[in-house]
TIRO-2110 file (N, C-alpha, C; in Angstrom, 1 decimal):
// TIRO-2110
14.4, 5.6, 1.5, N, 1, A
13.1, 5.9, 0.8, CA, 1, A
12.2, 4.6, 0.9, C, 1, A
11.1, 4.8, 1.4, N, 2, A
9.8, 3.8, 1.0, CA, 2, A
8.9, 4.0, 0.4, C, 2, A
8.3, 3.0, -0.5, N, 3, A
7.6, 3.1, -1.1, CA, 3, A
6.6, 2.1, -1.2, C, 3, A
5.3, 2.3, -0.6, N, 4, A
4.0, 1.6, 0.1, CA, 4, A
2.8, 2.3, -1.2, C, 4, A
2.8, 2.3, -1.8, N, 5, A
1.6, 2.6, -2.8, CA, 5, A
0.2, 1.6, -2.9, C, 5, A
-1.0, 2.4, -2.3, N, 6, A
-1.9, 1.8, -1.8, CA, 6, A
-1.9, 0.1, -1.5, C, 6, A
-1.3, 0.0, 0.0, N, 7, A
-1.6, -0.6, 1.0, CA, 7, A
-0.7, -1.9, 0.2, C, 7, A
0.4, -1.6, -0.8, N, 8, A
0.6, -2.8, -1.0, CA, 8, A
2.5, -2.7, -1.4, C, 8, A
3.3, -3.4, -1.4, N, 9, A
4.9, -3.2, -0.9, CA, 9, A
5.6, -3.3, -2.1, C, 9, A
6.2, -2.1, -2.5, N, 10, A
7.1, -2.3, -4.0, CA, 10, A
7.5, -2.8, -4.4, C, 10, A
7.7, -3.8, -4.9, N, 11, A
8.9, -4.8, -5.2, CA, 11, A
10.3, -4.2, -5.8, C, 11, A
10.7, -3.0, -5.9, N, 12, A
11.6, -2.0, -6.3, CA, 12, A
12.5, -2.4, -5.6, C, 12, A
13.8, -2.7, -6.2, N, 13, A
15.2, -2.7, -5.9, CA, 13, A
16.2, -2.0, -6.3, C, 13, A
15.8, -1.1, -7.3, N, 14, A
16.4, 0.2, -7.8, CA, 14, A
15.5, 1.1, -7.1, C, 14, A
15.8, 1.7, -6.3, N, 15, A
14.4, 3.0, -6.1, CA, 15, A
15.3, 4.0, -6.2, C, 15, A
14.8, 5.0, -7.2, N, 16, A
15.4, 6.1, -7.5, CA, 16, A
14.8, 7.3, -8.2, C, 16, A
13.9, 8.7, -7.2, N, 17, A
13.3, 8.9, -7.6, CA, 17, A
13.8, 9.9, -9.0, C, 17, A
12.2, 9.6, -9.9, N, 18, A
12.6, 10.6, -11.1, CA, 18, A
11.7, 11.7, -11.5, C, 18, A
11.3, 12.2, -11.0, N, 19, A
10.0, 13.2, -11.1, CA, 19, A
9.1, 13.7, -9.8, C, 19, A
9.6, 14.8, -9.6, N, 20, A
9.3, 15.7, -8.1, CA, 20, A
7.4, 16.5, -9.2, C, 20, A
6.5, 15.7, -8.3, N, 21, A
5.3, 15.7, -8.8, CA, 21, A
4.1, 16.9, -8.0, C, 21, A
3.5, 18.1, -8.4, N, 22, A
2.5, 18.6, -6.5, CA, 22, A
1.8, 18.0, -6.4, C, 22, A
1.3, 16.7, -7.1, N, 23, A
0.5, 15.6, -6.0, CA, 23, A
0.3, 13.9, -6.7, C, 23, A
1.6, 13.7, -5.5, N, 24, A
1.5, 12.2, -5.6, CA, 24, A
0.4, 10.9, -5.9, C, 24, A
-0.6, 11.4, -5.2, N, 25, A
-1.4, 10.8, -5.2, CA, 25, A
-2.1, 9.5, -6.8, C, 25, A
-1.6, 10.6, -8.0, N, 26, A
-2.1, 9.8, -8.9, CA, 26, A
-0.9, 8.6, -9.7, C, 26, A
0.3, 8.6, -8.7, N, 27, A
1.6, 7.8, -9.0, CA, 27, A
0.7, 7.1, -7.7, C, 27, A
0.0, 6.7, -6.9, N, 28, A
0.0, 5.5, -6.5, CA, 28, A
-0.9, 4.2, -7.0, C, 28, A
0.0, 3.3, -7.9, N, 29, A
-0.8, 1.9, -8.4, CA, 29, A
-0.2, 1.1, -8.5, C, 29, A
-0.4, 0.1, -8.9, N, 30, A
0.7, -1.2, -9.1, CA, 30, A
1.1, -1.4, -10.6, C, 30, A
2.7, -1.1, -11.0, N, 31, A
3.1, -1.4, -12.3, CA, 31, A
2.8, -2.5, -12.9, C, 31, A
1.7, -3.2, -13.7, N, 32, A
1.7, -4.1, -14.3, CA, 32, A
2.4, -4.7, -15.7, C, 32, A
3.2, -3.9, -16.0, N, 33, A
4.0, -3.9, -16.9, CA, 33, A
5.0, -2.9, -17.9, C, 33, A
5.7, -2.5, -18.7, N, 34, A
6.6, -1.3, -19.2, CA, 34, A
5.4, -0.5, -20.3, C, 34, A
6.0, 0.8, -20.2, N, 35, A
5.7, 1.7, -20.7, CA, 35, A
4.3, 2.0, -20.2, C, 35, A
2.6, 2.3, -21.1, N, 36, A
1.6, 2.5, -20.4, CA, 36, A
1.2, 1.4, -19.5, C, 36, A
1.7, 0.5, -18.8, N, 37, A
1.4, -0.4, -17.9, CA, 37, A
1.8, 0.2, -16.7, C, 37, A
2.7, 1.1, -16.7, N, 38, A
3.7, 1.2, -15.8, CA, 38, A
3.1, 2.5, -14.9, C, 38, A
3.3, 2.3, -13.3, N, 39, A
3.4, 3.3, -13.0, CA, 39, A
3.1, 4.6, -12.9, C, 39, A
4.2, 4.8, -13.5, N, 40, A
4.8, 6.3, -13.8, CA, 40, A
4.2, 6.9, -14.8, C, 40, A
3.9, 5.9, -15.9, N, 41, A
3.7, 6.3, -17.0, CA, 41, A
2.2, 6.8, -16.4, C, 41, A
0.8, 5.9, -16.3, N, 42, A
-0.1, 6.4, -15.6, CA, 42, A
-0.5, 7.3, -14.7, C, 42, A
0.8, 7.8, -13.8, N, 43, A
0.9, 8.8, -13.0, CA, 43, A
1.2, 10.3, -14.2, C, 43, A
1.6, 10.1, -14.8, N, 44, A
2.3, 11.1, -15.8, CA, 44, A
0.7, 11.6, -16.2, C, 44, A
0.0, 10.7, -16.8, N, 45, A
-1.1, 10.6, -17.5, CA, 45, A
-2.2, 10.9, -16.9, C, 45, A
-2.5, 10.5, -15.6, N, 46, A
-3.6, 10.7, -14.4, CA, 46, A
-3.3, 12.3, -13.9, C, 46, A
-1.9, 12.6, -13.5, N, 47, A
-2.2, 14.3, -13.3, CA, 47, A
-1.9, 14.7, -14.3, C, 47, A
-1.6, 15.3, -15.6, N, 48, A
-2.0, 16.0, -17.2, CA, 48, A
-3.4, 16.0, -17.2, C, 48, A
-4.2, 14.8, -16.7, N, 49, A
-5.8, 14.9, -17.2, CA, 49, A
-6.2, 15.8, -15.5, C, 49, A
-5.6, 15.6, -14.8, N, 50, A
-6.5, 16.1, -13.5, CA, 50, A
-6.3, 17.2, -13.2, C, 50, A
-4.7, 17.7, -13.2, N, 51, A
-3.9, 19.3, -12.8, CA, 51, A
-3.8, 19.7, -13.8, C, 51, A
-3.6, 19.8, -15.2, N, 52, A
-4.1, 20.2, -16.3, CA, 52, A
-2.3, 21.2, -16.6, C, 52, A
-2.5, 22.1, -16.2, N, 53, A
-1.3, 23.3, -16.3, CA, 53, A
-0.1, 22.9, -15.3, C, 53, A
-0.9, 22.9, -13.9, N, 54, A
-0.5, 22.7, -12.7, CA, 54, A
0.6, 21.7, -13.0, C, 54, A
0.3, 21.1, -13.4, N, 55, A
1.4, 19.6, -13.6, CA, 55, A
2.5, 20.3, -14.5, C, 55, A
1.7, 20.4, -15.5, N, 56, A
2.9, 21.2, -16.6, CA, 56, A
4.2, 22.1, -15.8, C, 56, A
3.3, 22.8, -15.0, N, 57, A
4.4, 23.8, -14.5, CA, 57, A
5.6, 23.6, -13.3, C, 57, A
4.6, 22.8, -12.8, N, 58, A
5.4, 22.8, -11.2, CA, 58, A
6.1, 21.0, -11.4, C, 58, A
5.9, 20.2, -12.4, N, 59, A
6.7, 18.8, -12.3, CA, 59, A
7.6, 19.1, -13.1, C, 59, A
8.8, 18.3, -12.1, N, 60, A
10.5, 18.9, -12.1, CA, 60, A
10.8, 17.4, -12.2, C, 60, A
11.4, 16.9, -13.6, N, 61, A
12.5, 15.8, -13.4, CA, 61, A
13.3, 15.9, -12.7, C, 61, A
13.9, 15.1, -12.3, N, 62, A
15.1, 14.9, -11.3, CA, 62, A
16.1, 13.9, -12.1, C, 62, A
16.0, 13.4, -13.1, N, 63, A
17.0, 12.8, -13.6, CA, 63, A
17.5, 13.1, -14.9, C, 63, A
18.5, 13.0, -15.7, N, 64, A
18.6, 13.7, -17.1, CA, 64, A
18.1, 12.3, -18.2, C, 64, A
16.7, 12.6, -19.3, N, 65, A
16.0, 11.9, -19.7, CA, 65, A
17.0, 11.4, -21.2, C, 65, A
17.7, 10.6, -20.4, N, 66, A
18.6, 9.5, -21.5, CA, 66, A
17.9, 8.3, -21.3, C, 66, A
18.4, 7.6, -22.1, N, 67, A
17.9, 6.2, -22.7, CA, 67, A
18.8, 5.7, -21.6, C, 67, A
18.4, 4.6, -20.5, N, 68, A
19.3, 3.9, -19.6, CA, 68, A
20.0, 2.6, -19.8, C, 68, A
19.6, 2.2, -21.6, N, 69, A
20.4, 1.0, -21.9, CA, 69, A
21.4, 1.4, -22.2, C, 69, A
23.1, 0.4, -21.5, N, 70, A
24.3, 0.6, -21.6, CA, 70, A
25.0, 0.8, -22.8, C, 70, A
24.1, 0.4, -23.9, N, 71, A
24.6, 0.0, -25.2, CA, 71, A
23.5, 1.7, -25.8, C, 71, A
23.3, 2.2, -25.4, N, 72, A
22.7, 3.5, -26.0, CA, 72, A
22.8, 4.8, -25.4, C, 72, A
22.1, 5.2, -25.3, N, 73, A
22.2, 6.7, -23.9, CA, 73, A
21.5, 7.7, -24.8, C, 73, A
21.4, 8.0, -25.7, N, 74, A
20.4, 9.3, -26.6, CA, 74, A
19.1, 9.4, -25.6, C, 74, A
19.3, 11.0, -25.5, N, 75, A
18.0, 11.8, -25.5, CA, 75, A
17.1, 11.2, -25.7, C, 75, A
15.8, 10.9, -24.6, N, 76, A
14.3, 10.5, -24.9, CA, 76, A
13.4, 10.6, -24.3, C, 76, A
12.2, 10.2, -24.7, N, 77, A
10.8, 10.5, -23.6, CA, 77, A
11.0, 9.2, -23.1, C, 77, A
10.4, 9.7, -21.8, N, 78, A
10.0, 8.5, -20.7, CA, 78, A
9.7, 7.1, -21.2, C, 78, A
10.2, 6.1, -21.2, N, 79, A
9.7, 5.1, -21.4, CA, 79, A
9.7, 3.7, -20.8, C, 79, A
9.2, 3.9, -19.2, N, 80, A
9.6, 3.2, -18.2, CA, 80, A
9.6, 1.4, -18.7, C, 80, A
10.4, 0.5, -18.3, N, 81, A
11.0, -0.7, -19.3, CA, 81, A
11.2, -1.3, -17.7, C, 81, A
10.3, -2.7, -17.4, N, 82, A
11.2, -3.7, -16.6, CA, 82, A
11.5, -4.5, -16.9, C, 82, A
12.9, -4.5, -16.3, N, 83, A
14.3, -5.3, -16.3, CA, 83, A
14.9, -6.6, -15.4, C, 83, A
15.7, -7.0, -16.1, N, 84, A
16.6, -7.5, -14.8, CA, 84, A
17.6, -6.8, -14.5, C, 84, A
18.4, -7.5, -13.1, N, 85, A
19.3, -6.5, -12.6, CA, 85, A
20.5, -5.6, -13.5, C, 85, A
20.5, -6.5, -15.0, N, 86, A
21.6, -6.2, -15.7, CA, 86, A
21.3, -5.1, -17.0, C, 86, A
19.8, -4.4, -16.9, N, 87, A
19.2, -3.4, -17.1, CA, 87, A
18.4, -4.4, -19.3, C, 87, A
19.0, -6.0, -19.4, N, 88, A
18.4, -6.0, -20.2, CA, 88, A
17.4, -7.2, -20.6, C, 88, A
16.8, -7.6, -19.8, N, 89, A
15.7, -8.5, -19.9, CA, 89, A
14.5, -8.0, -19.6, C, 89, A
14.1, -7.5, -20.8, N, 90, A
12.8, -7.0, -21.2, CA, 90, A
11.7, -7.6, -21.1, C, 90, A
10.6, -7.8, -19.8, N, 91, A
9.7, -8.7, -20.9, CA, 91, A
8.3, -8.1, -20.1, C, 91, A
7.0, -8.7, -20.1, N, 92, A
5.7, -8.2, -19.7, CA, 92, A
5.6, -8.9, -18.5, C, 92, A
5.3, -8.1, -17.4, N, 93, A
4.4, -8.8, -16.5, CA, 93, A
3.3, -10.3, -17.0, C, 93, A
3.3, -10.9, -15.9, N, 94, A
1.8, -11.9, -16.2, CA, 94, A
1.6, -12.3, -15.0, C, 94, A
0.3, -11.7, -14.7, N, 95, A
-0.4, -12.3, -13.1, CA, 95, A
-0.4, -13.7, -13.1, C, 95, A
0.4, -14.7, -14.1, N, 96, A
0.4, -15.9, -13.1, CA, 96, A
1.8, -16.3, -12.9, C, 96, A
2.4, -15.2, -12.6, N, 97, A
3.8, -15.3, -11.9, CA, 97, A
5.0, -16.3, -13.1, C, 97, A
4.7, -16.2, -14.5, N, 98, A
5.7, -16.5, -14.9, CA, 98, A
6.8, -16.0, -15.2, C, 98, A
6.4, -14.7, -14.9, N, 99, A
7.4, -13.8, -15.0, CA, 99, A
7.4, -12.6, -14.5, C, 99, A
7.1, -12.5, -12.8, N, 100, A
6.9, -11.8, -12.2, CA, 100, A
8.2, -10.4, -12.1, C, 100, A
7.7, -10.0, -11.3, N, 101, A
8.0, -8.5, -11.3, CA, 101, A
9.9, -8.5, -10.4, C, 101, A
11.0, -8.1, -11.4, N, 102, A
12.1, -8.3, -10.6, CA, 102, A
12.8, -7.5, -10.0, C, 102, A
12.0, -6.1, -10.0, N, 103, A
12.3, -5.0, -8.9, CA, 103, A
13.2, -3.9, -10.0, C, 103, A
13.3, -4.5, -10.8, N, 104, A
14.5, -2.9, -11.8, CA, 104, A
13.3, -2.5, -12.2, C, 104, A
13.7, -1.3, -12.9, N, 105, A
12.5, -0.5, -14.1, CA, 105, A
13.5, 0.8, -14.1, C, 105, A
13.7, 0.5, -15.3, N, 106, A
14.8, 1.2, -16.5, CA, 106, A
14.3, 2.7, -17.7, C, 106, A
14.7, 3.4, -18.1, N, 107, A
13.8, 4.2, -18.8, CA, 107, A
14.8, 4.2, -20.1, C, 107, A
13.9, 3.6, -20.8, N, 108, A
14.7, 3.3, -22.3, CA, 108, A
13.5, 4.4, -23.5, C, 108, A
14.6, 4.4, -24.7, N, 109, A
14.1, 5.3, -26.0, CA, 109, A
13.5, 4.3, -26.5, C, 109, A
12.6, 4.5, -27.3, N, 110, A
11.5, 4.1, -27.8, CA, 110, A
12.2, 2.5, -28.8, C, 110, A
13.1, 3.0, -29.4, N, 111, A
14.0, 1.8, -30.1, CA, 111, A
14.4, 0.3, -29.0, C, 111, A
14.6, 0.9, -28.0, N, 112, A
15.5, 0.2, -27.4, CA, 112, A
14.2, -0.7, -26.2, C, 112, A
13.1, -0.3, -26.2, N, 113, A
12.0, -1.1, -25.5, CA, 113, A
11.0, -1.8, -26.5, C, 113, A
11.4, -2.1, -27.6, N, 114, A
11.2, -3.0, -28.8, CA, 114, A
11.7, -4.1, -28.2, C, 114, A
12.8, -4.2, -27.6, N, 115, A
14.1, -5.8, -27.9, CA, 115, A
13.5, -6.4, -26.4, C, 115, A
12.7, -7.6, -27.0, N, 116, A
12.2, -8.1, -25.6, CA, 116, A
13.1, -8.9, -25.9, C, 116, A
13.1, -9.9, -24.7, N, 117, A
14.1, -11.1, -24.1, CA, 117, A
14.4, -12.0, -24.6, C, 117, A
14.0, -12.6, -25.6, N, 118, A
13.8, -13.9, -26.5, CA, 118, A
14.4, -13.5, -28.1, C, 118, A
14.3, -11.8, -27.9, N, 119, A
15.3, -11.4, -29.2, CA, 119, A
16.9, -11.8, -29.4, C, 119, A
17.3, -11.6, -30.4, N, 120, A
18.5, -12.2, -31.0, CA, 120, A
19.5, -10.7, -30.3, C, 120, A
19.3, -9.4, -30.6, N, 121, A
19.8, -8.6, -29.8, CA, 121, A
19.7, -8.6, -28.3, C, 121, A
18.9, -8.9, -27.5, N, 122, A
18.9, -8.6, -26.7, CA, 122, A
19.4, -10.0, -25.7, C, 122, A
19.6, -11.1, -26.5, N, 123, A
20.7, -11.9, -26.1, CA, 123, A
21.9, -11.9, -26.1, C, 123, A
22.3, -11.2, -27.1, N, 124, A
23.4, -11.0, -27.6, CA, 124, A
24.5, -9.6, -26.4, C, 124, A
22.9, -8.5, -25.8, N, 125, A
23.3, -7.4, -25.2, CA, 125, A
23.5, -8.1, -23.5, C, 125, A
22.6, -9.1, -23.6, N, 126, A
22.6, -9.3, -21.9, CA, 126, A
24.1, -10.3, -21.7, C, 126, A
24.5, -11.5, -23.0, N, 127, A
25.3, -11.9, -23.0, CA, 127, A
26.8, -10.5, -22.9, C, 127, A
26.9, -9.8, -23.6, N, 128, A
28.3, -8.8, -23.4, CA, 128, A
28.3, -8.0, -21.7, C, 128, A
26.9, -7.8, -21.0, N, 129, A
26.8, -7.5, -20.1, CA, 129, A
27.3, -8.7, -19.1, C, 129, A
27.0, -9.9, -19.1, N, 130, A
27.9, -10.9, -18.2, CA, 130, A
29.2, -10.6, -18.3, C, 130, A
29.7, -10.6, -19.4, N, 131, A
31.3, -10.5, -19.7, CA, 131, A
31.6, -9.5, -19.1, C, 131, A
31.2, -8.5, -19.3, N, 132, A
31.9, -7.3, -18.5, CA, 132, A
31.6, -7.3, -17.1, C, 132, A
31.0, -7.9, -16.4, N, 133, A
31.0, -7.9, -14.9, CA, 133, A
30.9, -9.4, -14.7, C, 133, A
31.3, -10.5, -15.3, N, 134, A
32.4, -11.6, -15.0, CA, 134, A
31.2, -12.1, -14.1, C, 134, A
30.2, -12.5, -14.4, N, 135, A
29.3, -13.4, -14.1, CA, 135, A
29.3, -14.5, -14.8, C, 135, A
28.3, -15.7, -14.8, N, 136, A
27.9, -16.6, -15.5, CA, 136, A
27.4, -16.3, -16.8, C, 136, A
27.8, -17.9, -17.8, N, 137, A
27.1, -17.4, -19.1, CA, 137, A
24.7, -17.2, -18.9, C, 137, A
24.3, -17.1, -19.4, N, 138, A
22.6, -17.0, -19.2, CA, 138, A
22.4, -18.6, -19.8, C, 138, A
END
């Protein structure tokens, strides 16, 4: 699968699609950050306002809409979340590359894209995630 969205190169290392769309066109942008920054989320948003019904009817998930943090899984709406590889270092884009874009994008429940990186949980989640695949401490 490639993914070239206006004239410029994914940085996606998980690519996995999640929403069979009848016109692509309004998913092509550059994710600047989770949830309405994102994407998807924009694409979701751009055809509802453009195909109106059309979208309604004919866009087909392709994935079952669980919360993708390891420590959750409940039923939710979309709420595209970038990650690191270990699905938990949450944080914002910033065009001056401090914290550039690391290729995951996770779809977490509304609770669970609260816990940015610098939280006490979400140290605590990325710490049990080393342990369990026997990496280094963070």
């Amino acid at each position: 699968m490639e993914c070239v969205p206006a004239r410029f190169t994914c940085p996606c290392k998980r690519k996995h699609p999640v929403i069979e769309v009848p016109n692509t066109k309004y998913f092509l942008s550059r994710t600047t950050g989770h949830g309405e920054k994102h994407a998807l989320t924009r694409g979701i948003y751009l055809s509802q306002k453009a195909l109106g019904e059309e979208f309604d009817k004919n866009a087909k998930w392709l994935i079952e809409l669980k919360c993708e943090n390891p420590a959750c899984g409940k039923e939710i709406k979309a709420f595209p979340v970038m990650c690191d590889a270990d699905a938990y270092r949450v944080y914002e884009h910033r065009s001056d590359d401090k914290n550039p874009d690391e290729g995951y994008t996770f779809l977490y429940c509304e609770t669970c894209r609260e816990v940015y990186f610098d939280s006490e949980e979400a140290r605590a989640a990325k710490l049990e995630a080393m342990k369990r695949n026997n990496t280094t401490s963070p």
